[in-house]
C-alpha positions in Angstrom: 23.1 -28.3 14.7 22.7 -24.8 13.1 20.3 -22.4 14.3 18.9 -19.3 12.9 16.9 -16.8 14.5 15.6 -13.2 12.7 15.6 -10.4 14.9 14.1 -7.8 13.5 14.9 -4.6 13.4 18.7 -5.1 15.2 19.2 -1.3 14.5 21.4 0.0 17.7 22.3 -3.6 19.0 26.0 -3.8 18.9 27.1 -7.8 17.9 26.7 -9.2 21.9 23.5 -7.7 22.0 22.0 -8.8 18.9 23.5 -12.7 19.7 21.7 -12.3 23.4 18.4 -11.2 21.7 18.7 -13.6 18.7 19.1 -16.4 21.9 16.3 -15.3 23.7 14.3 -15.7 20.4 15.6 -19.4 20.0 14.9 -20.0 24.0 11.5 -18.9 23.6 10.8 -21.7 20.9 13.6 -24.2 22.4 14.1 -23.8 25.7 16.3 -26.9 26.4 18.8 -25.5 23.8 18.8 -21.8 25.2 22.4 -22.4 27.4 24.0 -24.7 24.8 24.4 -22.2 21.8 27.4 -20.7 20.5 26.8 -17.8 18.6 29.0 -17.8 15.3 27.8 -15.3 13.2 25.1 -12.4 12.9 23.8 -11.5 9.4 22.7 -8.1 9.1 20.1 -8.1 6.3 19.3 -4.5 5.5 15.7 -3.9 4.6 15.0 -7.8 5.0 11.1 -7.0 5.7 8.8 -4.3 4.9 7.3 -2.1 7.5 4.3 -4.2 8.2 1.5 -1.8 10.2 -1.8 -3.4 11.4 -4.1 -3.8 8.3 -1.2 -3.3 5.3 -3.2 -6.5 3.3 -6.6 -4.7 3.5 -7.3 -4.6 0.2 -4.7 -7.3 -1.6 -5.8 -10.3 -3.0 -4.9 -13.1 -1.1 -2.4 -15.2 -2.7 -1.7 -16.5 -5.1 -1.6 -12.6 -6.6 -2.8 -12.4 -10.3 -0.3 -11.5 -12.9 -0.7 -9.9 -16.4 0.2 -13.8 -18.3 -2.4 -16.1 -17.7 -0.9 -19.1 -15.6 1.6 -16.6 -14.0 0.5 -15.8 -10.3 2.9 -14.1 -7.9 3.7 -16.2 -4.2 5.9 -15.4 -1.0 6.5 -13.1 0.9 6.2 -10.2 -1.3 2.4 -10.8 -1.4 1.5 -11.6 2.3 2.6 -11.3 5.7 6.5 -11.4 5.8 6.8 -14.9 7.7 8.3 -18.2 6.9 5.2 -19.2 7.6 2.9 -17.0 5.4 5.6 -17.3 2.4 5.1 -21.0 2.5 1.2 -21.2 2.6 1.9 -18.4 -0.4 3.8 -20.8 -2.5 1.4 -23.9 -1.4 -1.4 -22.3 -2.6 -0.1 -20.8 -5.6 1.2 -24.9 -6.8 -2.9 -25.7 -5.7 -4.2 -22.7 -8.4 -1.8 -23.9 -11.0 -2.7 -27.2 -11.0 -5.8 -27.1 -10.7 -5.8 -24.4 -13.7 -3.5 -25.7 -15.8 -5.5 -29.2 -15.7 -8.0 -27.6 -17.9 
């Protein structure tokens, strides 16, 4: 198996630090696995997420984002929360609009 775990903002953790964090992120979701990993690599990602302060989306549209061309509509993570999860429920409902719009 390959696991992958973000840990964000790494900035001061030299390489066993960031593996012990990024395995305490995995433990916290998989406990059972926590003392069977082998790190093998850390990615350092530079600028990965935007700064996300309480209330940065007051004020967007939710997704999917209008664009300038018609059936163009702007998903991910670019547009919500920076998540897996949010980026996915972007690009879901983005497919839904278009589908529903380009139907007509």
């Amino acid at each position: 198996y390959l696991v992958a775990a973000p840990v964000l903002d790494p900035r001061g953790l030299d390489e066993r630090a960031l593996y012990q964090q990024a395995l305490r992120e995995i433990a916290a979701c998989y406990p059972a696995a926590a003392g069977q990993l082998t790190p093998l690599a850390a990615i350092r990602v530079p600028y990965g997420q935007r700064r996300q302060p309480a209330g940065f989306l007051r004020g967007q549209p939710p997704p999917p984002t209008p664009t300038y061309l018609e059936n163009v509509r702007l998903a991910g993570g670019q547009t919500t929360a920076c998540s897996i999860q949010s980026t996915m429920v972007s690009g879901e409902r983005a497919a839904e609009f278009l589908a529903v719009h380009l139907r007509a």
